[in-house]
N, C-alpha and C positions, 0 to 999 in steps of 0.2 A: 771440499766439505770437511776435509780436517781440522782446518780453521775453527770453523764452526762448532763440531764434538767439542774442541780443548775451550772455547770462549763460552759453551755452557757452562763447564764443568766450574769455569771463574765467578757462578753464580752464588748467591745463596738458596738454599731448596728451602719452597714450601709442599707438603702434602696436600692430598687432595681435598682430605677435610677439612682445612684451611683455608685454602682456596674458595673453596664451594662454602663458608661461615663468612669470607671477606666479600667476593663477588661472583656470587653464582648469576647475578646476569641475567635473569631468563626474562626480563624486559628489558632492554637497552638498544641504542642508539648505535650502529657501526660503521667505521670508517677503513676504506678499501686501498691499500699502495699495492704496486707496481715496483720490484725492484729486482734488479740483475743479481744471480749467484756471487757474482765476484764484490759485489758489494755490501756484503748481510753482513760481513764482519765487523764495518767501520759503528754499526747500527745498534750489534750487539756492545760492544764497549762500551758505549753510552747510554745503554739502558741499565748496564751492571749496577751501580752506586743505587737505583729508587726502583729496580723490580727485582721480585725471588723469581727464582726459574721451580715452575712443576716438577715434582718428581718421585718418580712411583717404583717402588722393589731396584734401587739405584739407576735409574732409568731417566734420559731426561729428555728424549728424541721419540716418541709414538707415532706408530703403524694406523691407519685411517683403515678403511673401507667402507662406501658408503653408496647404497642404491636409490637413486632418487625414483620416484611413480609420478607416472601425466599420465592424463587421456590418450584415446588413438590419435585427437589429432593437437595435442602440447599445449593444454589451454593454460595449464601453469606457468611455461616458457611466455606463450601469448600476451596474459593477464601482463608478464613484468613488462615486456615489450611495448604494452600500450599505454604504459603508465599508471595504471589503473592503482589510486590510493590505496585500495587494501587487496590482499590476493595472499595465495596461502602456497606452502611447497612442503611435501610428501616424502619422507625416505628413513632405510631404514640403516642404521651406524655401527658396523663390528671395531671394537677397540682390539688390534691383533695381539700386541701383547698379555693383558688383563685378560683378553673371553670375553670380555662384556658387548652385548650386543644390543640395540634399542630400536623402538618403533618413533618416532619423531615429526610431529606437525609444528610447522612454524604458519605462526599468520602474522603479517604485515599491514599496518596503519601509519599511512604517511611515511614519516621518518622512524618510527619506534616497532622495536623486532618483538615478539612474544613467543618461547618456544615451550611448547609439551612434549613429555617424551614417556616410555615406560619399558621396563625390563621387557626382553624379548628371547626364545632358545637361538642357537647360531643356528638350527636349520631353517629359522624363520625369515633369515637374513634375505634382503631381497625379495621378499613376498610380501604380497596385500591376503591377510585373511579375514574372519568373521569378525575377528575382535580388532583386528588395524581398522575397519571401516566402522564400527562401534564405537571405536575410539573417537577416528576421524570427525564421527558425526556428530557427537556431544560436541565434541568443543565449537565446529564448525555452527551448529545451529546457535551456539550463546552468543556468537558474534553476527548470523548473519540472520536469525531468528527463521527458519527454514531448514528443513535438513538437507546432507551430502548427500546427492542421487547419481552422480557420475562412477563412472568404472573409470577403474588408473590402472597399469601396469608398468613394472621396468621399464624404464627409457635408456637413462645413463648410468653407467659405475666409475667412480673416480677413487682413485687414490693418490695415498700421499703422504709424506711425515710431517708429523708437527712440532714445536714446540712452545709453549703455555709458560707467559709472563704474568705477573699477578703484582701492581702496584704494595709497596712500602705501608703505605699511609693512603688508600681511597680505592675506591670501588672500580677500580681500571683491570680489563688486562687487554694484553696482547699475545696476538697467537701470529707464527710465522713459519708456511707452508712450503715444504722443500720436495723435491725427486717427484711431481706432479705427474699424473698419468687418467687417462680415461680410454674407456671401455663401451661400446655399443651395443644396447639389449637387443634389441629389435632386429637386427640384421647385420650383415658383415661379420661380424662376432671380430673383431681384431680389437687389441688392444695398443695406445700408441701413448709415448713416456716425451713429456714436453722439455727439451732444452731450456738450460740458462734460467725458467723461472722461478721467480719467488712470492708470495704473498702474504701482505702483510693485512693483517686485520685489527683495528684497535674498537676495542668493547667499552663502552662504558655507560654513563645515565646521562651525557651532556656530549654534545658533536666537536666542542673544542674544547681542547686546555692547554697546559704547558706540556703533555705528554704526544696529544697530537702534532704541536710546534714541533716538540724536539724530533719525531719521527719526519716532519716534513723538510724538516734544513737537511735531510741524508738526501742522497740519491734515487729518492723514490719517484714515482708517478701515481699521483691522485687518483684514482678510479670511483666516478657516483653511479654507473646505470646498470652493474653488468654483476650478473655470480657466477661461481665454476660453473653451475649448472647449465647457464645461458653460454657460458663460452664454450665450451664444448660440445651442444646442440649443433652451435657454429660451425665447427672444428668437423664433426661426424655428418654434417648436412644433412641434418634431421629437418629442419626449417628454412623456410625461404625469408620470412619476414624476419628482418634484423639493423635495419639500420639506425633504428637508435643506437645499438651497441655498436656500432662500427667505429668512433672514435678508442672505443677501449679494446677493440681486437686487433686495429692497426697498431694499438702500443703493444700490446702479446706479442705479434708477430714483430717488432722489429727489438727486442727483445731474444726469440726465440733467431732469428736469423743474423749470423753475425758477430764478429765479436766485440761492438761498438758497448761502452757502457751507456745505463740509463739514461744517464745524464747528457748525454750527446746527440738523444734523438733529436730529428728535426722535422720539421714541414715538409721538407724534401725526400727525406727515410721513409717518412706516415707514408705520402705518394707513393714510393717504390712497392714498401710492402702491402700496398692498398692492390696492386695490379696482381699478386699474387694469385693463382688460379689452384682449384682444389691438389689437382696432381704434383705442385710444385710444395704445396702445404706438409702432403703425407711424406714428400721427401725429408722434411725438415725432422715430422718429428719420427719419434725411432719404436719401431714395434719392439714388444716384449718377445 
């Protein structure tokens, strides 16, 4: 990871007001890779020259915390699982650095993301109260013409550091997710920190450009069906229905097992770590 520290610092900084005046994004199109720790460095080099790196009170690495909310029985997880063109996800976001904390509905139509959010106190963190579900329900009835009648509570909590690219010249950015870890509400209470992962996320108004190109000639792997939220239900066997994602938890896991890089998974690895059984999984990854 030191690598990493010294090849942000090679960036140039934009603030956040900047940032959020060029591409705040809150409808946009996103594209998901897949790529080994050992390999984030080659990725950053070549984004140095056409993106600023975020960066806040000399800061250019942030601390996540984030609680998602389902039903008792995951109809948000479900919804993504069956493909269902539009479905919504629930949760609430501490920036640890900054204090800042937020309540956050995202609803999805086809391929385009649309996110609301609003100031929250950090005791609120991880809770649904009178005004999250007030919230909930305005936005939810303008798209589905109906109101939110469902109860949600904690399911999952994940963390992780980020770091926030913000194109030159166009409304792009890239966000690229290090030291991964999830956490189970509902039972077992353990929390467990993922190996070797990385995630890369490219944001924009259009699913291809020359920025997606250049992130896909690294050592990444594609990912179209799956979010932390869905991998980690996985991960905590929270759910049984999952094989649509199973092509994209086979590449986690051989990733997370191993010291092969990305680029070298095969047909034969996907198999191996497809046989994988829960108690071989928790060995992989490493509790807190």
């Amino acid at each position: 990871m030191e690598s990493v520290f010294s090849a942000l610092n090679e960036f140039n900084p934009i603030t956040l007001s900047q940032l959020n005046a060029q591409a705040s994004l809150m409808a946009r199109v996103e594209s998901k890779y897949l790529i080994h720790e050992k390999d984030i460095g080659a990725l950053l080099k070549d984004l140095k020259e056409n993106f600023f790196v975020l960066e806040i009170d000399w800061h250019n690495l942030f601390s996540y915390d984030n609680v998602y909310m389902d039903t008792k029985e995951y109809d948000c997880y479900h919804d993504h699982h069956q493909k269902k063109y539009s479905r919504i996800k629930m949760r609430t976001r501490h920036y640890l650095e900054s204090g800042l904390t937020y309540f956050e509905f995202k609803y999805k139509e086809w391929s385009v993301l649309h996110k609301y959010r609003y100031d929250i106190q950090k005791h609120q963190h991880g809770h649904m109260d009178a005004a999250s579900y007030e919230f909930v329900n305005d936005i939810y009835s303008s798209f589905y013409n109906k109101p939110f009648e469902k109860l949600v509570f904690p399911s999952v909590k994940t963390s992780y550091q980020r770091c926030t690219f913000c194109s030159k010249t166009s409304a792009e950015k890239i966000t690229i997710d290090f030291n991964l870890a999830f956490h189970q509400m509902r039972w077992e209470q353990e929390t467990y920190h993922v190996p070797n992962l990385v995630i890369v996320e490219y944001k924009s108004e259009t699913k291809k450009s020359t920025t997606s190109q250049l992130i896909e000639d690294h050592s990444v792997i594609p990912v179209s069906s799956c979010t932390k939220y869905c991998l980690w239900n996985y991960f905590l066997w929270n759910v049984k229905e999952r094989d649509r994602f199973q092509p994209t938890i086979n590449k986690v896991k051989s990733i997370m097992y191993g010291a092969v890089g990305v680029e070298k998974w095969s047909k034969k690895w996907i198999t191996q770590t497809d046989k994988l059984k829960t108690k071989q999984l928790k060995k992989m990854l490493t509790h807190a």
